[in-house]
DSSP file (Angstrom, degrees, kcal/mol; ACC not computed):
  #  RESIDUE AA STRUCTURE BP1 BP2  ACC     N-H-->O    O-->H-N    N-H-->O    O-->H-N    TCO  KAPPA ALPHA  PHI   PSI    X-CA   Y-CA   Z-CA
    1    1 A X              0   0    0      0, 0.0     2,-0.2     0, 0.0    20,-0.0   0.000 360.0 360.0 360.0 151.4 -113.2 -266.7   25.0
    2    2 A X        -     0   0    0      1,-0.0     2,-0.5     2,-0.0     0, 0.0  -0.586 360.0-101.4-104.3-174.5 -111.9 -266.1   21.7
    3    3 A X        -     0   0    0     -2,-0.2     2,-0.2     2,-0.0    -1,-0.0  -0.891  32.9-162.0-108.0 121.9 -107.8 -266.2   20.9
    4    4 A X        -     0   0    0     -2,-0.5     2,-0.6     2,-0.0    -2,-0.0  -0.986  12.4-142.1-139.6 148.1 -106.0 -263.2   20.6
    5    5 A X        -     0   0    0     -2,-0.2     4,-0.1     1,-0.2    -2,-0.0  -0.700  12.9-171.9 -89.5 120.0 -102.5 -262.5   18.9
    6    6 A X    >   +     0   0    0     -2,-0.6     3,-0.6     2,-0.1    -1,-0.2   0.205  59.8  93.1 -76.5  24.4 -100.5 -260.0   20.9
    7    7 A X  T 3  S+     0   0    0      1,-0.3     2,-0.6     3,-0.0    -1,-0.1   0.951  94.2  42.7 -97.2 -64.4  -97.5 -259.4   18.5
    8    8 A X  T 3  S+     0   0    0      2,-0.0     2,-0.4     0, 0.0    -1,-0.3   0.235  95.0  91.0 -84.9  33.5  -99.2 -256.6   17.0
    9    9 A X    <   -     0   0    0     -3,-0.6     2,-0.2    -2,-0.6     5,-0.0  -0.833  66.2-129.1-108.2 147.5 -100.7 -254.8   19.9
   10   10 A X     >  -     0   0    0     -2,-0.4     4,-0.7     1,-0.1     3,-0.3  -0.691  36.8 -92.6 -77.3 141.0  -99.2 -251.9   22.0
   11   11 A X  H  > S+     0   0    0      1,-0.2     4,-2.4     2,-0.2     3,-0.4   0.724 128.5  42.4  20.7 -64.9  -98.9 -251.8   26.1
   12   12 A X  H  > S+     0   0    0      1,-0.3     4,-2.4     2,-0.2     5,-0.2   0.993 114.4  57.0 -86.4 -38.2 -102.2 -250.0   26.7
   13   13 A X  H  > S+     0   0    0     -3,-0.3     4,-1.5     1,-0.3    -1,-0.3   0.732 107.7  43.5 -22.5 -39.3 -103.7 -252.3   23.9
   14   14 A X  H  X S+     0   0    0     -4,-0.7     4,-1.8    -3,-0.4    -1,-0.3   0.896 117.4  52.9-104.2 -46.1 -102.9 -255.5   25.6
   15   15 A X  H  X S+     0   0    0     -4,-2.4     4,-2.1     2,-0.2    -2,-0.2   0.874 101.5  46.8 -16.6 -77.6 -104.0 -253.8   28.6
   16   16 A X  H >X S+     0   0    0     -4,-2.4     4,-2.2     2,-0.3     3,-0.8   0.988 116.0  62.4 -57.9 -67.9 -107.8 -252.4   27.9
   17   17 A X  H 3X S+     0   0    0     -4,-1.5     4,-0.6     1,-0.3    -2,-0.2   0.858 109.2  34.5 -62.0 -19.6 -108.0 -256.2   26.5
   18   18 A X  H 3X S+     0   0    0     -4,-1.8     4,-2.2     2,-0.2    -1,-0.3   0.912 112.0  55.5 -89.7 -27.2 -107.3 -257.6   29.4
   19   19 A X  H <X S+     0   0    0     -4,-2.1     4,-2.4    -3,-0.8    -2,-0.2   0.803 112.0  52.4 -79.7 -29.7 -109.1 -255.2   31.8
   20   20 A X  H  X S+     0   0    0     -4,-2.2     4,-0.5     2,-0.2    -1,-0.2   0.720 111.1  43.7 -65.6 -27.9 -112.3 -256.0   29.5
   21   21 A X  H  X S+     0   0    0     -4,-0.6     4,-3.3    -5,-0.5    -2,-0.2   0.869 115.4  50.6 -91.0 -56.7 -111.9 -259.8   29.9
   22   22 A X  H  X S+     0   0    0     -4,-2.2     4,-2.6     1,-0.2    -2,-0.2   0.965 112.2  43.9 -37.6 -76.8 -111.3 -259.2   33.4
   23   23 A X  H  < S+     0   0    0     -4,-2.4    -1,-0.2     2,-0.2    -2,-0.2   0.769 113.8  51.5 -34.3 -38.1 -114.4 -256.9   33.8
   24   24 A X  H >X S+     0   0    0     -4,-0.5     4,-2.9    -5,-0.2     3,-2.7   0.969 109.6  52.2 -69.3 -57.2 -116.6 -259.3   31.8
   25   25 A X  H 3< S+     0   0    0     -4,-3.3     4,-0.4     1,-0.3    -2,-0.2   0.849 110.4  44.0 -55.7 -37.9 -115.4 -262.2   34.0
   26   26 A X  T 3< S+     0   0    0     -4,-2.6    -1,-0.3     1,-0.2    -2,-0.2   0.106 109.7  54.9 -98.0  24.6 -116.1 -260.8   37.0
   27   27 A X  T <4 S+     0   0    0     -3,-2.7    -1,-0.2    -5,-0.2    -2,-0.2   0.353 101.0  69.0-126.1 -28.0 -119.8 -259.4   35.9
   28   28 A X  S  < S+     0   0    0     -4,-2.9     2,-0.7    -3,-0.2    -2,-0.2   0.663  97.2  47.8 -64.4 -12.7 -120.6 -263.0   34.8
   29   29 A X  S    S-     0   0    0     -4,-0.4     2,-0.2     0, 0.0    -1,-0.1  -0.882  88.9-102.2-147.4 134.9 -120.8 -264.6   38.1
   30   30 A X        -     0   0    0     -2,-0.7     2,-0.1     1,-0.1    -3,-0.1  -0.451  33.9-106.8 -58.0 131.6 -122.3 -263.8   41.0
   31   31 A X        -     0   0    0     -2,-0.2     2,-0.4    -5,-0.1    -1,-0.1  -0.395  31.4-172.0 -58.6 114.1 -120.5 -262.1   44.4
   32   32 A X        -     0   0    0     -2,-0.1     2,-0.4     0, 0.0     0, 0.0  -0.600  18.9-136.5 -61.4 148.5 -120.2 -264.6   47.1
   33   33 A X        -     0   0    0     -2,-0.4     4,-0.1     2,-0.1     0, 0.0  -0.862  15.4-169.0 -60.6 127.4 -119.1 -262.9   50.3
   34   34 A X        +     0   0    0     -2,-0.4     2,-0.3     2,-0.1     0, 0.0   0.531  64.5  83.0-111.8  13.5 -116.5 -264.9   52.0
   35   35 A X  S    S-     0   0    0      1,-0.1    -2,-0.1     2,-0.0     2,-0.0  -0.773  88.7 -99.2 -94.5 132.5 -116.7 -262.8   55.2
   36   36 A X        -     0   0    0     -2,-0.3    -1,-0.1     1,-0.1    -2,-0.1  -0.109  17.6-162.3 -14.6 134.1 -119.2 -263.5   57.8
   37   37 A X  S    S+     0   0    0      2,-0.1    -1,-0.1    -4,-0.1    -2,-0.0   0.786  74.4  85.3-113.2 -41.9 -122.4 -261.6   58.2
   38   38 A X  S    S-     0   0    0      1,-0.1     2,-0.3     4,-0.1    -2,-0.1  -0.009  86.6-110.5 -41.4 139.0 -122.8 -263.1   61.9
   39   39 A X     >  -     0   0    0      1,-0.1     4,-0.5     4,-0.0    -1,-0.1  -0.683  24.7-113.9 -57.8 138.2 -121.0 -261.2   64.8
   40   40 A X  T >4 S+     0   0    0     -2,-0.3     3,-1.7     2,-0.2    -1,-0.1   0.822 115.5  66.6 -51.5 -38.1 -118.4 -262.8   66.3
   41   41 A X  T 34 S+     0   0    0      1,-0.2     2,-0.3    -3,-0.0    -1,-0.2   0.965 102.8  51.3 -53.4 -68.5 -120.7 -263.0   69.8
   42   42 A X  T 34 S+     0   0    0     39,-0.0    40,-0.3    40,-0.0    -1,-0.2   0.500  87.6 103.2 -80.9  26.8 -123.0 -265.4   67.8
   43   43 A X  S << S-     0   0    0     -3,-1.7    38,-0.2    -4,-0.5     2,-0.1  -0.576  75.8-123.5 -59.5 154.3 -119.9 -267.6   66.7
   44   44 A X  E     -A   80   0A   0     36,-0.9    36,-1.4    -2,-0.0     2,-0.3  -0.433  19.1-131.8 -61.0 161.1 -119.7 -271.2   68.9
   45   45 A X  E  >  -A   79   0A   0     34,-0.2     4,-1.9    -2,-0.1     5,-0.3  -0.676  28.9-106.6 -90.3 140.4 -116.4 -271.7   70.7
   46   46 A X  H  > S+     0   0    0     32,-0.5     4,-2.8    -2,-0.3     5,-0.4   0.972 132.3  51.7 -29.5 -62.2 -114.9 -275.4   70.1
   47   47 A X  H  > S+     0   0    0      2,-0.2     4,-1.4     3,-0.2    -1,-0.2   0.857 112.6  47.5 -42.0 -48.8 -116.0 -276.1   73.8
   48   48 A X  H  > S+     0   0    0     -3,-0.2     4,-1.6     1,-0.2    -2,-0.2   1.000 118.5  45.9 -71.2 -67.9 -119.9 -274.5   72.6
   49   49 A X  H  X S+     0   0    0     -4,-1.9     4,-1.4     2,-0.2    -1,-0.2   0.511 109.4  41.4 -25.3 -53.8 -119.7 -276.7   69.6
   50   50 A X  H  X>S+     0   0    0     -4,-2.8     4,-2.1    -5,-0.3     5,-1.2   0.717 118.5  58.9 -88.9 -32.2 -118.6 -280.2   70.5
   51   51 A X  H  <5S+     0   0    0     -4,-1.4    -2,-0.2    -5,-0.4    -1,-0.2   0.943 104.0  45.5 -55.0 -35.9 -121.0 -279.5   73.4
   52   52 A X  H  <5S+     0   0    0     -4,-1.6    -2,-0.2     1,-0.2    -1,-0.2   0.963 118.3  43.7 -72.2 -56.7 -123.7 -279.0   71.4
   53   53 A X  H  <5S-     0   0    0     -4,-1.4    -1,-0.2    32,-0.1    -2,-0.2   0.466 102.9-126.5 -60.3  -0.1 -122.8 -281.9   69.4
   54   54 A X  T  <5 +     0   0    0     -4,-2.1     2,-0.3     1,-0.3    -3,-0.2   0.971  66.7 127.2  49.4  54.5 -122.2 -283.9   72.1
   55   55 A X      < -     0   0    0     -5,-1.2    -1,-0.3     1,-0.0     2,-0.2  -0.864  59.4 -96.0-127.2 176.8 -118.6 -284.8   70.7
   56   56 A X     >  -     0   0    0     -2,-0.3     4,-3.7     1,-0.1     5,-0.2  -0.396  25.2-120.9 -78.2 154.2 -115.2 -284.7   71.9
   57   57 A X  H >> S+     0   0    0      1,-0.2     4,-1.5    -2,-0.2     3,-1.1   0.958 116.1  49.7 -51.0 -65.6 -112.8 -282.0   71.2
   58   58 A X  H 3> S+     0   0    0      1,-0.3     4,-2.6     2,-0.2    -1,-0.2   0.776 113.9  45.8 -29.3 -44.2 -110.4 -284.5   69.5
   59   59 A X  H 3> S+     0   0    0      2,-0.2     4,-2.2     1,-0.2    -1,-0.3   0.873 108.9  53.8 -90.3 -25.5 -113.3 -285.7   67.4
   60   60 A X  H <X S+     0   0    0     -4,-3.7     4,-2.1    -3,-1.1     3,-0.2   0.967 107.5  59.5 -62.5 -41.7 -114.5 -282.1   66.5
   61   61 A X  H  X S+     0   0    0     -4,-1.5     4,-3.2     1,-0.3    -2,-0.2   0.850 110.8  36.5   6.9 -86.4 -110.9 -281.7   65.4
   62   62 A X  H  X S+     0   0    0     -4,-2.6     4,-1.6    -5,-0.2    -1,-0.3   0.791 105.6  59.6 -70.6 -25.4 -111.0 -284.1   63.2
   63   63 A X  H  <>S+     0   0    0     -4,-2.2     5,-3.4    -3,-0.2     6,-0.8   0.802 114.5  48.1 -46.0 -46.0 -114.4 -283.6   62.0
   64   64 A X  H ><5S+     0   0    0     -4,-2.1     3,-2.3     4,-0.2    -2,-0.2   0.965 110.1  50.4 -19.8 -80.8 -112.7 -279.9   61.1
   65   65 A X  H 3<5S+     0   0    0     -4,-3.2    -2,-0.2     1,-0.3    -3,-0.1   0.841 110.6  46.6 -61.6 -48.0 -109.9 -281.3   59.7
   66   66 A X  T 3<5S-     0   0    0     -4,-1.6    -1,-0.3    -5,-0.1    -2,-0.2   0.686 110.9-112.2 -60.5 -22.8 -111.9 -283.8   57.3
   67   67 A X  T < 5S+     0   0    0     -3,-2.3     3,-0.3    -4,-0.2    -3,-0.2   0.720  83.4 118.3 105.6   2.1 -114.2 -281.1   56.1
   68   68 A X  S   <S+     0   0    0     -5,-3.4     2,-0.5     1,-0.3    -4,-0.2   0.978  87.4  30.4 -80.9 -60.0 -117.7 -282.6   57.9
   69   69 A X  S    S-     0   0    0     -6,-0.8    -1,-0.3    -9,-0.2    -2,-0.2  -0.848  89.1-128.0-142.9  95.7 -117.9 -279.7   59.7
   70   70 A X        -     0   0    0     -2,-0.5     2,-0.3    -3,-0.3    -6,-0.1  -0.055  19.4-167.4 -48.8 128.6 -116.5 -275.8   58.7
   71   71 A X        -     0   0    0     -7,-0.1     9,-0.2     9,-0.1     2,-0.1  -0.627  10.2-145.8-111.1 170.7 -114.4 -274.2   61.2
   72   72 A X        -     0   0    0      7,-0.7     7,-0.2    -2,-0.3     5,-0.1  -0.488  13.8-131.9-143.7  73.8 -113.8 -270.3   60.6
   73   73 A X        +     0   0    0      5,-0.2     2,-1.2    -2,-0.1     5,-0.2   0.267  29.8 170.6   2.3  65.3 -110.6 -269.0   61.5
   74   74 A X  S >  S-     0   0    0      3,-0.4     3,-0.8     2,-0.1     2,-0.3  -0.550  70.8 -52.7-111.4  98.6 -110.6 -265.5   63.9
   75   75 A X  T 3  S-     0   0    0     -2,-1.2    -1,-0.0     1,-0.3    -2,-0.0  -0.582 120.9 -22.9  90.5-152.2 -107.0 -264.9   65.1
   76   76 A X  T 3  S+     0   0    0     -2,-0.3    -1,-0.3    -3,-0.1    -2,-0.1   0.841 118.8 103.2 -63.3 -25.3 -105.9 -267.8   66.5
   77   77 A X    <   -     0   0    0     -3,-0.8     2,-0.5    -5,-0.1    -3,-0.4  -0.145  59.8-147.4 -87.0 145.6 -109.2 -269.1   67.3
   78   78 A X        +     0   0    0     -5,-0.2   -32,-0.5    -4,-0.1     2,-0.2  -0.979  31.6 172.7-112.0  97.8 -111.2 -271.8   65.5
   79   79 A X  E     -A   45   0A   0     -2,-0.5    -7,-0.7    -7,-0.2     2,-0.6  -0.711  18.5-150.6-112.8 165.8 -115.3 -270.7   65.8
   80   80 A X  E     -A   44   0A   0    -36,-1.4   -36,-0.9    -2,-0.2     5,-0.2  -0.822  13.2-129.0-132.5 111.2 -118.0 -272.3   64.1
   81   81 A X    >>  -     0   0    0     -2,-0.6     4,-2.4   -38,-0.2     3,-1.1   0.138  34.1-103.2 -59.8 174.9 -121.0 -270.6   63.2
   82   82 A X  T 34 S+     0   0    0    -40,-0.3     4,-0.2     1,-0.3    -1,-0.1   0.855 116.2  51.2 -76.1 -18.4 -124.4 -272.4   64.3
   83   83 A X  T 34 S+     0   0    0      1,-0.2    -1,-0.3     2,-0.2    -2,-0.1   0.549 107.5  50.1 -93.4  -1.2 -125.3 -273.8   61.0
   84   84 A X  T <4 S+     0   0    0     -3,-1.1    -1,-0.2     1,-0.1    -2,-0.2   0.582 113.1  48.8 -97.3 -33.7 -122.3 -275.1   60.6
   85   85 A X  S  < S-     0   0    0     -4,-2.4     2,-0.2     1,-0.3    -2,-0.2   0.233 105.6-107.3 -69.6  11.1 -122.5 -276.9   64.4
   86   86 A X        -     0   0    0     -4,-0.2     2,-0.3    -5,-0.1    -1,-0.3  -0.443  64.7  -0.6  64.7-163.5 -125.4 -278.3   64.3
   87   87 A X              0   0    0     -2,-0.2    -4,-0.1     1,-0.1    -3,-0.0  -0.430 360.0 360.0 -64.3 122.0 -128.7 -278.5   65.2
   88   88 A X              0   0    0     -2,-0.3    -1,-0.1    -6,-0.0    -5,-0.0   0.501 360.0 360.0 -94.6 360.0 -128.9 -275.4   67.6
């Protein structure tokens, strides 16, 4: 990115440069989704989960909490998609 002075630019000036910098960045790098493609029916429960893994709640919990194992917030609810539980 190069360095640019703003003392002599106008409003829409300083504008358009930023909406261009803006536009570039976001045309550089690819779209992640950070929404689910899955239905909420094929989420696990906590209960599905640690069954499936044949852990405890407490230890999925913490597994969660550490980051081993991605939980995904719907509502109150903590659900875990299957690739994210384990082997299904």
């Amino acid at each position: 990115m190069q360095n640019v002075v703003f003392t002599q630019l106008s409003i829409p000036e300083v504008r358009q440069l930023l909406r261009q910098e803006l536009e570039q960045f976001f045309t550089d790098r690819p779209f992640v989704s950070s929404t689910s493609t899955l239905p909420i029916e094929d989420l696990y429960t906590r209960q599905e989960t640690a069954q499936k893994l044949k852990i405890s709640l407490p230890t999925l919990d913490d597994y969660t909490r550490r980051g081993i194992i991605r939980g995904c917030r719907v509502g109150r609810r903590v659900l875990y998609r299957p690739e994210w539980g384990g082997p299904v």
